[in-house]
BANU-441618 format. One record per residue (C-alpha): x negated, y negated, z; residue number from 1. Coordinates in Angstrom, 1 decimal, padded with zeros to 4 digits, always signed. Last residue first. Example, Ala and Ser with C-alpha at 12.3 -4.5 7.8 and 13.67 -1.06 7.14 Angstrom:
// BANU-441618
(rec (-013.7,+001.1,+007.1),2)
(rec (-012.3,+004.5,+007.8),1)
// end
This chain:
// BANU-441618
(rec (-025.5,+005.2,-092.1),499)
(rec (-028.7,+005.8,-090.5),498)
(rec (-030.7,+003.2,-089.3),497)
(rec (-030.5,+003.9,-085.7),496)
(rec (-031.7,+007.5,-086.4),495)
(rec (-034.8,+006.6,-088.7),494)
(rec (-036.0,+003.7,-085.5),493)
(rec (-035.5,+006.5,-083.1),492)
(rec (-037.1,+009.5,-084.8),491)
(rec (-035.3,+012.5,-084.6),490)
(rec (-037.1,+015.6,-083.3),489)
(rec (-034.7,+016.5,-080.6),488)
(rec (-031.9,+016.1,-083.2),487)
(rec (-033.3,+019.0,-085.4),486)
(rec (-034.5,+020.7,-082.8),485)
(rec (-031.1,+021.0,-081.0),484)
(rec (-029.9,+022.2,-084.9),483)
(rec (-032.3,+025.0,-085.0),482)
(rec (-031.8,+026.0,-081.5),481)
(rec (-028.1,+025.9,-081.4),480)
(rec (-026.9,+028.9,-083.0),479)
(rec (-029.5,+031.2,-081.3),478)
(rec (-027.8,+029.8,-077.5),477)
(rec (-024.0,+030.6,-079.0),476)
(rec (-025.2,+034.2,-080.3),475)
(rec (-026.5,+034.5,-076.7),474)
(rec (-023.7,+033.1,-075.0),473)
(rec (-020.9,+035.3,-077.2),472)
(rec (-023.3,+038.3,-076.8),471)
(rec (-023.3,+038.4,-073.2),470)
(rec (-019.9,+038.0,-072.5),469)
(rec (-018.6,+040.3,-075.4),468)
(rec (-020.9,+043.0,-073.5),467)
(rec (-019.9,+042.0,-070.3),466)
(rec (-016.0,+042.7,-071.3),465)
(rec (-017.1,+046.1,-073.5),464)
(rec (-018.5,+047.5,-070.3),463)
(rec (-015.8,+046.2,-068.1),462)
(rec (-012.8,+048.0,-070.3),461)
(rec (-010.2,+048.5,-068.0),460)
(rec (-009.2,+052.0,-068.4),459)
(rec (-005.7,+052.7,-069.1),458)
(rec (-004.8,+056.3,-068.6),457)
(rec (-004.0,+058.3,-072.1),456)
(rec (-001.0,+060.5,-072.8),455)
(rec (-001.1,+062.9,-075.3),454)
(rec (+000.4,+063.4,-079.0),453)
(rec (+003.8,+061.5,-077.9),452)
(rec (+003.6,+058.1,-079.8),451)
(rec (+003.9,+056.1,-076.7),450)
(rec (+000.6,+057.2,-075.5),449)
(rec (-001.1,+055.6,-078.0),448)
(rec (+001.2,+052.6,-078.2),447)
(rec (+000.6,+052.0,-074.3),446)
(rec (-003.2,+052.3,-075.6),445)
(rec (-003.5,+049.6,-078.1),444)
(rec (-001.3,+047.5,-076.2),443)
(rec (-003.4,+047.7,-073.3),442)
(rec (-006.6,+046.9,-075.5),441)
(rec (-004.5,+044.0,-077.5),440)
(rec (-004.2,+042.6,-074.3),439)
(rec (-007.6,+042.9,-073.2),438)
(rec (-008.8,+041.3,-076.3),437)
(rec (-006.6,+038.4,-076.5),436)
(rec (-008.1,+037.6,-073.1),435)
(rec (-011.6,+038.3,-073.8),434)
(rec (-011.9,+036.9,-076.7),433)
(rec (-010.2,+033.2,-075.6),432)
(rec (-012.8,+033.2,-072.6),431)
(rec (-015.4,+033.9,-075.2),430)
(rec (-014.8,+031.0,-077.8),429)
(rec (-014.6,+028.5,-074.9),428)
(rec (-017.7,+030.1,-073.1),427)
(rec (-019.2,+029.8,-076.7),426)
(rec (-018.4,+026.4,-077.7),425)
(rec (-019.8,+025.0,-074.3),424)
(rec (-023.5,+027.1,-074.6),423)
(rec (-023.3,+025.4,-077.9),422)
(rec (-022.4,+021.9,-075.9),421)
(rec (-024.6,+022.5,-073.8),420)
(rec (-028.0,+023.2,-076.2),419)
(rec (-027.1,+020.4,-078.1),418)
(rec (-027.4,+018.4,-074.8),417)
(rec (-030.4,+020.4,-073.9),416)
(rec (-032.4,+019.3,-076.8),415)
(rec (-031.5,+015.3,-076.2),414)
(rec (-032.5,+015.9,-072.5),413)
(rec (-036.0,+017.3,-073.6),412)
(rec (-036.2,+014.8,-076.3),411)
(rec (-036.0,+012.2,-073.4),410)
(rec (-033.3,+009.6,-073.1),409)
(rec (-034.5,+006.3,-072.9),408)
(rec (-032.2,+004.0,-074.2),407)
(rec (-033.9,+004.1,-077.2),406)
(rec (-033.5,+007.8,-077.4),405)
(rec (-029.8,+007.4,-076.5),404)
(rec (-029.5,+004.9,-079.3),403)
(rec (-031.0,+007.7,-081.3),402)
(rec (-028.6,+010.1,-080.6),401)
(rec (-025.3,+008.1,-081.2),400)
(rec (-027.2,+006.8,-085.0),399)
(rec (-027.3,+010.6,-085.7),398)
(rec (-023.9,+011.2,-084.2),397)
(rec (-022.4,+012.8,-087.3),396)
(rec (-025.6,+014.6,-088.5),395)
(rec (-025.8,+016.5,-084.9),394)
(rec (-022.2,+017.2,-084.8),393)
(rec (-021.8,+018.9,-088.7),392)
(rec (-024.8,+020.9,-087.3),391)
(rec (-023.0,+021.9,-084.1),390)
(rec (-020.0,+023.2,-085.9),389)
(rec (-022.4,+025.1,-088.6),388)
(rec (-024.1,+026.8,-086.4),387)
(rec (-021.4,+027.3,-084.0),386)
(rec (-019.5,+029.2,-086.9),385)
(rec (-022.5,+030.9,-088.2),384)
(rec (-022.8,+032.5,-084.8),383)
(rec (-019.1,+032.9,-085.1),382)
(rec (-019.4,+035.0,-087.3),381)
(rec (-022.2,+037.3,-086.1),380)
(rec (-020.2,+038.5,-083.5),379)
(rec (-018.4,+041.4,-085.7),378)
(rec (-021.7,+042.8,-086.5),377)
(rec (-022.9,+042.8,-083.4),376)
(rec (-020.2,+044.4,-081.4),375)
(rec (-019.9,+047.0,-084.2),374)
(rec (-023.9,+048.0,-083.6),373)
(rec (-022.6,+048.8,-079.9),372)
(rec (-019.8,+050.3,-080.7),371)
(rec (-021.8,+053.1,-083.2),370)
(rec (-024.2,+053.5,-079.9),369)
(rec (-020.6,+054.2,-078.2),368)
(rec (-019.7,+056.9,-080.6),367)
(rec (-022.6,+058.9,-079.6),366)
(rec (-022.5,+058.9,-076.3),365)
(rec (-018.6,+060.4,-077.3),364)
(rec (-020.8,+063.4,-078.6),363)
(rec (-023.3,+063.4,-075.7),362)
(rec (-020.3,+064.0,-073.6),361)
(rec (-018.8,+067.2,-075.4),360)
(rec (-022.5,+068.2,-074.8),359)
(rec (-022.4,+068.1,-070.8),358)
(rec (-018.8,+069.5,-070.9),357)
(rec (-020.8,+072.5,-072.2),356)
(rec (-023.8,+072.7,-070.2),355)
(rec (-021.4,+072.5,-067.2),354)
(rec (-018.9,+075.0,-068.4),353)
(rec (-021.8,+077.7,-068.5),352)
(rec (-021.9,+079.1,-072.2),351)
(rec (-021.8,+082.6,-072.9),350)
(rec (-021.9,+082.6,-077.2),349)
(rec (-019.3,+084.9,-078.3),348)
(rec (-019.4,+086.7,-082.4),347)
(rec (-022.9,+089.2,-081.1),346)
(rec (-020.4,+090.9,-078.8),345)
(rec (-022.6,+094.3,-077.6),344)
(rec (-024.9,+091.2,-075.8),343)
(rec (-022.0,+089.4,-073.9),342)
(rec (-021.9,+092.3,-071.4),341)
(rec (-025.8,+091.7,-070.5),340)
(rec (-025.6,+088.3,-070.8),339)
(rec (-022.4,+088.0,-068.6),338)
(rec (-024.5,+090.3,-066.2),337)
(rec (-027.1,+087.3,-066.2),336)
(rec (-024.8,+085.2,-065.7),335)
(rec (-023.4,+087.2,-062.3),334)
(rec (-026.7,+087.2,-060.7),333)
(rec (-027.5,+083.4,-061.4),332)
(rec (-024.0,+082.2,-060.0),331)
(rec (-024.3,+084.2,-056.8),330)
(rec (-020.9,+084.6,-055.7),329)
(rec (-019.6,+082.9,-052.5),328)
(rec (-016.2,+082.6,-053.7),327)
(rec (-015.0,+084.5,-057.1),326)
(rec (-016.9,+083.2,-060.2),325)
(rec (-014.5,+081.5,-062.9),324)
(rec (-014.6,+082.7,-066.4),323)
(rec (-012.5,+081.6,-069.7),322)
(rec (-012.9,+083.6,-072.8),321)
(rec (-012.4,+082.8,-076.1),320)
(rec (-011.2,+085.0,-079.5),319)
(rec (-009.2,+087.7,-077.7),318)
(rec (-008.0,+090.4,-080.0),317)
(rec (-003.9,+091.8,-079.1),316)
(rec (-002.6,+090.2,-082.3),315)
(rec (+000.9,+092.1,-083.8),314)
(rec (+002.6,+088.9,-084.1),313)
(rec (+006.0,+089.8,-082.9),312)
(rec (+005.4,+092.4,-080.4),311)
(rec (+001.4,+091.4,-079.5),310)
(rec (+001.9,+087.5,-079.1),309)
(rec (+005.0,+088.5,-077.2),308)
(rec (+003.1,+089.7,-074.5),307)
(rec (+000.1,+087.5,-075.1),306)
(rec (+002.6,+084.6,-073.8),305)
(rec (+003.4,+081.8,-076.2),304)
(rec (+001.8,+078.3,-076.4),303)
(rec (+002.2,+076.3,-079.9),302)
(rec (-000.3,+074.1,-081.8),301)
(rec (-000.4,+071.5,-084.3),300)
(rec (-003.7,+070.7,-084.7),299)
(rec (-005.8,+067.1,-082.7),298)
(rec (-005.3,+067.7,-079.1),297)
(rec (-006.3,+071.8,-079.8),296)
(rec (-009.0,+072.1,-077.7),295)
(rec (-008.2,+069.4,-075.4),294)
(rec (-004.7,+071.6,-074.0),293)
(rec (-002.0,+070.8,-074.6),292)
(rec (+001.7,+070.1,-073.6),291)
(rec (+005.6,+069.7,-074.5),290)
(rec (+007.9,+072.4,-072.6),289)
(rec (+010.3,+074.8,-072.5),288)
(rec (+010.7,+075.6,-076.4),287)
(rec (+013.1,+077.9,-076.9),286)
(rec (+011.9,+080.7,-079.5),285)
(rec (+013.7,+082.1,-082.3),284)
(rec (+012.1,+085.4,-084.1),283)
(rec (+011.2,+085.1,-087.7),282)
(rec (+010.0,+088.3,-089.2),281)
(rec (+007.6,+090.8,-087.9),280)
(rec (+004.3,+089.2,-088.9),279)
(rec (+005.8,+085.7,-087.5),278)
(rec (+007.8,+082.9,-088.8),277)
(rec (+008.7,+081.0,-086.2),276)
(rec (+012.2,+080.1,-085.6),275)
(rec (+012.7,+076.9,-083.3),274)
(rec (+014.8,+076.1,-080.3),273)
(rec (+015.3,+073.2,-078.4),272)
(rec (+015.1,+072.5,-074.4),271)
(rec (+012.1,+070.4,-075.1),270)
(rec (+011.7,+068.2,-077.9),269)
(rec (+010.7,+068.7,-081.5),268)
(rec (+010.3,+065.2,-083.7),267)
(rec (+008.7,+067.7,-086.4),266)
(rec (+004.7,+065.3,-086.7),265)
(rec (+005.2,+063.9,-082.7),264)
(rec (+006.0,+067.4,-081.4),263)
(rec (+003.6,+069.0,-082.5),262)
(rec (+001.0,+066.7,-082.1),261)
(rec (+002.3,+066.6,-078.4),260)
(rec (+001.5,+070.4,-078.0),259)
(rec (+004.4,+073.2,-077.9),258)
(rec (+005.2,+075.3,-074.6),257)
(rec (+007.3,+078.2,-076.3),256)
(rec (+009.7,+081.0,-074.8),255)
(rec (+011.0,+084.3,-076.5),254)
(rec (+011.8,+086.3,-073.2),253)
(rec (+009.5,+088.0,-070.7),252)
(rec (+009.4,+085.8,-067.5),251)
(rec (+006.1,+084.7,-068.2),250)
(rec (+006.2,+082.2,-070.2),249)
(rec (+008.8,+080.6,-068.0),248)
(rec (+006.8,+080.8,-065.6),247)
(rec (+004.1,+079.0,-067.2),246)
(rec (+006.4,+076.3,-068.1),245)
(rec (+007.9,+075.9,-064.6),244)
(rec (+004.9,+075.6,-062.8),243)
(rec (+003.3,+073.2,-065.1),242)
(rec (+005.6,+071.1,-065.7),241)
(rec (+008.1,+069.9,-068.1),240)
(rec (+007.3,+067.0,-071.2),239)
(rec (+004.4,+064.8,-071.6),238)
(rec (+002.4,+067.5,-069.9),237)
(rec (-001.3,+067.8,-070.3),236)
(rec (-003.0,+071.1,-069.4),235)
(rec (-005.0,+074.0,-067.5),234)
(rec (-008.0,+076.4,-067.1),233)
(rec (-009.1,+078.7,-065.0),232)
(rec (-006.6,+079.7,-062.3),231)
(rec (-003.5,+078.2,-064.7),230)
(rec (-004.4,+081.1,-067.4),229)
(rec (-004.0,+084.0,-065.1),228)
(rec (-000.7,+084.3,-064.8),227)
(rec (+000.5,+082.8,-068.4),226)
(rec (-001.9,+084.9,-069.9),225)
(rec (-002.5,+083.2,-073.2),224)
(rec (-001.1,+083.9,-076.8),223)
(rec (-002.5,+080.6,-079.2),222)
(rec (-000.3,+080.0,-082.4),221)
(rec (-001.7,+077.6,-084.2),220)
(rec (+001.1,+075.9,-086.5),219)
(rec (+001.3,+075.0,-090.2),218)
(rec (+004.7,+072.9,-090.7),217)
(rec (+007.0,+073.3,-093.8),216)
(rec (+007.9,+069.4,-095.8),215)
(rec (+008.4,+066.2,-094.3),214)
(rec (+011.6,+065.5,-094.3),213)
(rec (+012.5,+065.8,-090.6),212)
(rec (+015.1,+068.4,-090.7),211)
(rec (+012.8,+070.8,-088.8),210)
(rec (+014.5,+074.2,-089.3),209)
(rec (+015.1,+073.9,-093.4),208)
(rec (+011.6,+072.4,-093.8),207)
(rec (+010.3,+076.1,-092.3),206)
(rec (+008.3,+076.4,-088.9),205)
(rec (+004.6,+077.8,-089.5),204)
(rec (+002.9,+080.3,-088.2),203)
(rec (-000.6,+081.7,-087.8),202)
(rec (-002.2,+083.7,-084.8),201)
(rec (-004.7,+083.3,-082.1),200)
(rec (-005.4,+085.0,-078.9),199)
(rec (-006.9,+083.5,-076.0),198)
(rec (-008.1,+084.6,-072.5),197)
(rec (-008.2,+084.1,-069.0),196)
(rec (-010.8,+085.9,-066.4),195)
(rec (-010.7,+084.7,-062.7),194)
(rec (-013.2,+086.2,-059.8),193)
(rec (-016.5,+087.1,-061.2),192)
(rec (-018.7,+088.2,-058.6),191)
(rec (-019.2,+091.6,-059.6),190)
(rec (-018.4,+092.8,-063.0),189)
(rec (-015.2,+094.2,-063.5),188)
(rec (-013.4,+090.8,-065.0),187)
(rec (-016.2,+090.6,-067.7),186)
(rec (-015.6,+095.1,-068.3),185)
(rec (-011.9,+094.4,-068.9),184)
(rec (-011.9,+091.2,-071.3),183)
(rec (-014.1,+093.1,-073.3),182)
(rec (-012.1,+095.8,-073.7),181)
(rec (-008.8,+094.4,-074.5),180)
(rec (-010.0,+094.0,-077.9),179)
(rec (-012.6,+091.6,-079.1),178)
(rec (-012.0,+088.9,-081.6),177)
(rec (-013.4,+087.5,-085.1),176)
(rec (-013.0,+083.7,-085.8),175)
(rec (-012.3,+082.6,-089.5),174)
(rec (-008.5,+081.4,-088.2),173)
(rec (-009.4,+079.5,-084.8),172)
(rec (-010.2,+075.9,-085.9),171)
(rec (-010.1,+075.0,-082.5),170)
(rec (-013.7,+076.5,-081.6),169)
(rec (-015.4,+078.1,-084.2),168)
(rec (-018.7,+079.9,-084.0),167)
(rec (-016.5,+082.0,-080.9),166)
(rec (-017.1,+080.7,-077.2),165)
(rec (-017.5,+083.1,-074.4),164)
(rec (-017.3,+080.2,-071.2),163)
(rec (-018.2,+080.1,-067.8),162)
(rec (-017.5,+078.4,-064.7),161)
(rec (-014.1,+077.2,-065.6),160)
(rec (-013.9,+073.2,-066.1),159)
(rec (-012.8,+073.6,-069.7),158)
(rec (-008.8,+072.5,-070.0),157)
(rec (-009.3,+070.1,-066.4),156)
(rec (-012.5,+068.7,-067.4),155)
(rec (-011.6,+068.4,-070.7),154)
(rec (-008.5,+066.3,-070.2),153)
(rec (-010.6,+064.0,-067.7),152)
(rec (-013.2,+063.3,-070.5),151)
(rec (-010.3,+063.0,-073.1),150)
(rec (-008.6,+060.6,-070.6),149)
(rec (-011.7,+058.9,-069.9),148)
(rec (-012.5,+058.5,-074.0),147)
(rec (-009.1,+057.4,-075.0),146)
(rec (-009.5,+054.8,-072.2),145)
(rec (-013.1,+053.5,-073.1),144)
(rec (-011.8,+053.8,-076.5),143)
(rec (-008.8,+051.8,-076.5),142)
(rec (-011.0,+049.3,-074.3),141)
(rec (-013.9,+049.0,-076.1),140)
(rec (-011.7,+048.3,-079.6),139)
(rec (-009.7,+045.8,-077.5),138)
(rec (-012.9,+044.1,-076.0),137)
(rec (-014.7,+044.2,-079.7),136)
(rec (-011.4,+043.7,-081.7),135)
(rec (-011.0,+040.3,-079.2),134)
(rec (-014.9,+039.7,-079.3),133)
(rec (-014.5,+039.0,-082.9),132)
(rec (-011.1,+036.9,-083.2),131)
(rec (-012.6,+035.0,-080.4),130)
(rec (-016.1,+033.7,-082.1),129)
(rec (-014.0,+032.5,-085.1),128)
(rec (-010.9,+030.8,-083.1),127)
(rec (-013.8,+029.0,-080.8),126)
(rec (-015.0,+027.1,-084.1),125)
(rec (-011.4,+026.1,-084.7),124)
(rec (-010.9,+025.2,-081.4),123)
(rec (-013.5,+023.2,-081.8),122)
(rec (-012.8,+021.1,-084.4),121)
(rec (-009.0,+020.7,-083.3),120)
(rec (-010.7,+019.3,-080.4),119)
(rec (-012.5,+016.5,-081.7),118)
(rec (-014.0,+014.1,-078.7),117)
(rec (-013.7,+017.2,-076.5),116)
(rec (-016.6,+019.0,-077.3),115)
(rec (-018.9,+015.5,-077.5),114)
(rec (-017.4,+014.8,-073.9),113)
(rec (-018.4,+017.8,-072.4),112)
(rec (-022.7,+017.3,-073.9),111)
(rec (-022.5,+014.3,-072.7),110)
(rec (-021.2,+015.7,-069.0),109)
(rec (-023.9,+018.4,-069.4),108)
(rec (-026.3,+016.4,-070.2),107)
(rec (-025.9,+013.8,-067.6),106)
(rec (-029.1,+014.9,-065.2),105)
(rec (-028.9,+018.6,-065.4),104)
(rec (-027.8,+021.1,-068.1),103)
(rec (-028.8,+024.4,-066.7),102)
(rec (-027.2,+026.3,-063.6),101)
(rec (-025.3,+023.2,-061.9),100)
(rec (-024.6,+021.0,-064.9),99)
(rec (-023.4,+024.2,-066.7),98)
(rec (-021.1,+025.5,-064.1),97)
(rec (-019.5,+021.9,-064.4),96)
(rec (-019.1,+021.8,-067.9),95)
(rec (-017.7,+025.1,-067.6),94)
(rec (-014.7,+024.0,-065.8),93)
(rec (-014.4,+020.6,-068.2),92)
(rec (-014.4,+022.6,-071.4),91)
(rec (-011.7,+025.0,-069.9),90)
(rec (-009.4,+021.8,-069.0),89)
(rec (-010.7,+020.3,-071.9),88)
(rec (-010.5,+022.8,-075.1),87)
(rec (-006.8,+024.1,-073.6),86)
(rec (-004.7,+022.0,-076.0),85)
(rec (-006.6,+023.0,-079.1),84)
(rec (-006.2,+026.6,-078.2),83)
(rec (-002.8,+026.5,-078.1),82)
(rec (-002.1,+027.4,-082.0),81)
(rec (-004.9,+030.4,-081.9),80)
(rec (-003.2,+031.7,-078.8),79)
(rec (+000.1,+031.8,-080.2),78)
(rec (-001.2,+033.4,-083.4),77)
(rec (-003.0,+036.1,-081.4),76)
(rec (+000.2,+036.7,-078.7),75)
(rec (+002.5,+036.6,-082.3),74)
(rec (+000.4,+038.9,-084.1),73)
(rec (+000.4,+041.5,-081.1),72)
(rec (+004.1,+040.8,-080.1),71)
(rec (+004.9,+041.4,-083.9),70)
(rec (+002.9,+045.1,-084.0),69)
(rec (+004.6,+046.2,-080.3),68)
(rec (+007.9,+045.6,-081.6),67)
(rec (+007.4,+047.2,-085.4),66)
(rec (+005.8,+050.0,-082.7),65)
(rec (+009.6,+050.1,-080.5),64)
(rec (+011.4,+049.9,-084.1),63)
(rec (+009.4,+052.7,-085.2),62)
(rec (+010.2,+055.0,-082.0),61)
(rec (+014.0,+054.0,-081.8),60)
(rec (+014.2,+055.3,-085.7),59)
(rec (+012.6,+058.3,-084.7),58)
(rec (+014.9,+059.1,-081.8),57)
(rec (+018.1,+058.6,-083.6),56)
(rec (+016.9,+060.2,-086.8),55)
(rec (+016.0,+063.3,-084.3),54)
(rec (+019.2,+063.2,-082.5),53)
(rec (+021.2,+063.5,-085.9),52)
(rec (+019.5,+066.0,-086.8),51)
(rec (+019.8,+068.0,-083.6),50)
(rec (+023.7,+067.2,-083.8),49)
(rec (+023.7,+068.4,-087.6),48)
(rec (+022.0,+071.7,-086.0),47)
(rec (+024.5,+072.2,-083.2),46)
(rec (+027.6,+071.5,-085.6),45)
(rec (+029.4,+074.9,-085.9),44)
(rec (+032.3,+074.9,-087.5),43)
(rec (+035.3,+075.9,-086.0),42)
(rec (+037.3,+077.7,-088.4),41)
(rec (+041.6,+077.6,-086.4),40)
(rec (+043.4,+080.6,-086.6),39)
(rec (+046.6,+080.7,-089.1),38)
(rec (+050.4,+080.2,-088.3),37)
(rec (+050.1,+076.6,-089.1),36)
(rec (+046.9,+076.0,-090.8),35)
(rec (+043.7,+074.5,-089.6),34)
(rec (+040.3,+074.2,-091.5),33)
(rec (+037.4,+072.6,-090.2),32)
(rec (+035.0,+071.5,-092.7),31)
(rec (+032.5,+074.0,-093.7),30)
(rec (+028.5,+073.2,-092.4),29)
(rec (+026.7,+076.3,-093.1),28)
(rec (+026.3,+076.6,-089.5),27)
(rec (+030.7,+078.4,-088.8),26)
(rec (+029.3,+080.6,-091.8),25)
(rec (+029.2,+084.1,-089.5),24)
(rec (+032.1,+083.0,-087.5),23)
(rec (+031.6,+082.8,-083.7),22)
(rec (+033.3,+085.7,-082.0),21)
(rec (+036.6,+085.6,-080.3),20)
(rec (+038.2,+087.3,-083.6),19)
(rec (+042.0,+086.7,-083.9),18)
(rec (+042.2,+085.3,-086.5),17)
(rec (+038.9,+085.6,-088.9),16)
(rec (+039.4,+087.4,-091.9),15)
(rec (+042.6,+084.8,-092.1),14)
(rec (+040.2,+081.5,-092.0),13)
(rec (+038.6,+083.6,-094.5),12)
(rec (+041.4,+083.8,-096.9),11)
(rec (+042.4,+080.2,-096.6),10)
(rec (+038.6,+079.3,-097.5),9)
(rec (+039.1,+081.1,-100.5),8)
(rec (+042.4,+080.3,-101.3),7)
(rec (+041.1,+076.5,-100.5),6)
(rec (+038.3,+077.0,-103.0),5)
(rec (+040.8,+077.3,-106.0),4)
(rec (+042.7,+080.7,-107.7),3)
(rec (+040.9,+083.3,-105.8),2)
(rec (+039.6,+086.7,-107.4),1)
// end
């Protein structure tokens, strides 16, 4: 029909004089074409723009965490490399806490000057005990943190009064709902005031929408009642508000509020739009805000209103119910009618929020027993560390320790000399932990929160800092009992022979 691609493209440009409306093909990425006599084909260039936004904004975000992961090495390294230079002036401030608690009568200057006679050495035996408590404190801290935020997210999402939970919570698919009905006679009964619910339906968001690379998404779409969903319930914003998004949601168009996951895994952001592919066909929906809920922190997860959850997806079942008593309502009275309703729906369980929240905590309990066993396991190295470092000292001042025996010293004196200088070793190894650690634990958590899924309050980690104190002076007190024996026990004429 045309003799080369520009009759073609000649012919369209043609078709299309005169027309104020967008050409049909102006997205599929043709150059423009401009002839004399001839409209002008404007391309459209939205999408390559988004694109192009969405490299920028990724590459930014790895070269910010490349950023955060040198400074990290570099603060450790640093701190390894200065460490030799700091031995006295930190050996000399604990020295004196030690003379006045324990090591009395010129121990614990002896015991001082024996740590700073060889630095290098015991920096190096401070090195092993801090590179432990620092993943110990940072570890505690990330997780203390994570954990308070989660705690504090939960709260807010489940604080309602009551709740009708399905077997499976988050993982919505296999859960069978309840019409309208349900929702109806719970928001009859007297004394409840609020009732919110959720409805759940599959999407996904095609590889040709997102641009990223990375293959089609898998999204949870949950419908909820933009009205009365913020009197029970509520979420985390990284992007928008709450008053604006839920208004938005209800003011009847195709709008979206889209969870941090979400966002992080297709580099969405608000004010975009995405087609989801729904039951009747793929509708476009703007997305007005980035947000979630602690439910679904960990899936990829979209917000629409029930309204349009019933015309595009064709869901109108609730799967969980949220219920708040109305003011000065007997709270036995109205569970028991809960029961009573709940009993014709053997797929909910009526759980108070209290007992709930109360069981998400035992959970994260949990997790700290598994900290605790971490903190010993990663201190143990530098009890072998001291160990040895105190060893290697006792045999190298054999001949020193039994000229202070002939002198007069006292076994007693001779055993807590040893006994300082671990104690000495340890503070120094601990003091290093701590610090590194508490830096790596804010760094730990700014890059948490940097990376979009939800943002988490820094919680200085106290627990996991008296934790790493007390095991870094107990480890450091077992290390030096066998060898303050050893040098305790030393016979005076044996010692001053020793070569």
């Amino acid at each position: 029909m045309f003799r080369s691609l520009w009759d073609w493209r000649h012919s369209l440009c043609q078709f299309t004089a005169g027309s104020e409306r967008e050409p049909r093909y102006a997205d599929r990425g043709f150059a423009t074409i401009a002839q004399p006599g001839h409209a002008t084909f404007q391309p459209h260039q939205r999408h390559r723009r988004r694109g192009d936004d969405r490299r920028r904004r990724r590459g930014a975000a790895h070269r910010q965490f490349c950023i955060r992961r040198a400074g990290r090495c570099s603060f450790l390294v640093g701190l390894v490399l200065v460490a030799p230079a700091l031995v006295k002036p930190i050996a000399q401030v604990f020295g004196v806490l030690l003379a006045l608690i324990f090591a009395r009568q010129g121990t614990g200057e002896l015991a001082q000057g024996n740590l700073t006679r060889q630095p290098s050495r015991a920096a190096i035996t401070a090195s092993a005990t801090m590179i432990g408590l620092a993943i110990i404190v940072g570890a505690g801290g990330m997780m203390f943190s994570t954990v308070g935020t989660v705690m504090e997210l939960f709260n807010r999402t489940m604080g309602s009064d009551y709740l009708l939970i399905p077997p499976s919570v988050a993982v919505w698919k296999g859960d069978v709902g309840a019409s309208a009905s349900l929702k109806a006679k719970i928001k009859a009964a007297p004394g409840v005031g609020a009732v919110s619910s959720l409805r759940y339906a599959q999407s996904s968001l095609r590889p040709a929408a997102l641009k990223t690379g990375t293959g089609e998404a898998t999204i949870s779409v949950l419908g909820i009642d933009p009205v009365e969903y913020p009197k029970v319930s509520g979420m985390d914003f990284q992007k928008g508000n709450a008053e604006d998004a839920f208004s938005a949601l209800a003011a009847g168009e195709r709008n979206v509020i889209i969870n941090g996951v979400l966002a992080a895994i297709t580099n969405l952001d608000a004010g975009e739009v995405i087609p989801l592919v729904t039951t009747s066909g793929i509708h476009n929906y703007r997305i007005v805000a980035i947000g979630g809920e602690v439910l679904s922190m960990k899936i990829n997860t979209a917000y629409i209103s029930q309204a349009n959850m019933k015309a595009d997806f064709r869901k109108s079942e609730d799967i969980f119910y949220q219920v708040d008593l109305a003011p000065g309502a007997d709270p036995a009275a109205v569970e028991k009618r809960l029961g009573q309703i709940v009993e014709d729906y053997p797929q909910f369980r009526l759980v108070a929020g209290r007992e709930y929240t109360a069981e998400f905590r035992r959970q994260y309990d949990a997790i700290f027993a598994g900290f605790y066993v971490l903190l010993g396991v990663l201190a143990f190295p530098s009890l072998i560390a001291i160990l040895n470092t105190l060893a290697i000292g006792v045999i190298e001042r054999t001949r020193e320790i039994g000229m202070l025996r002939a002198i007069g010293a006292t076994r007693g004196q001779v055993w807590k000399t040893i006994v300082a200088e671990a104690l000495l070793l340890a503070s120094l190894g601990t003091a290093f932990g701590i610090l590194a650690g508490l830096y790596l634990s804010y760094v730990f958590v700014q890059g948490l929160s940097a990376s979009g899924i939800f943002k988490v309050a820094y919680t200085f980690p106290l627990a996991g800092v008296l934790a790493a104190i007390a095991a870094g002076l107990i480890f450091g007190v077992l290390a030096a009992l066998v060898p303050a024996r050893q040098a305790s026990s030393m016979e005076i004429i044996k010692a001053l022979r020793y070569e």
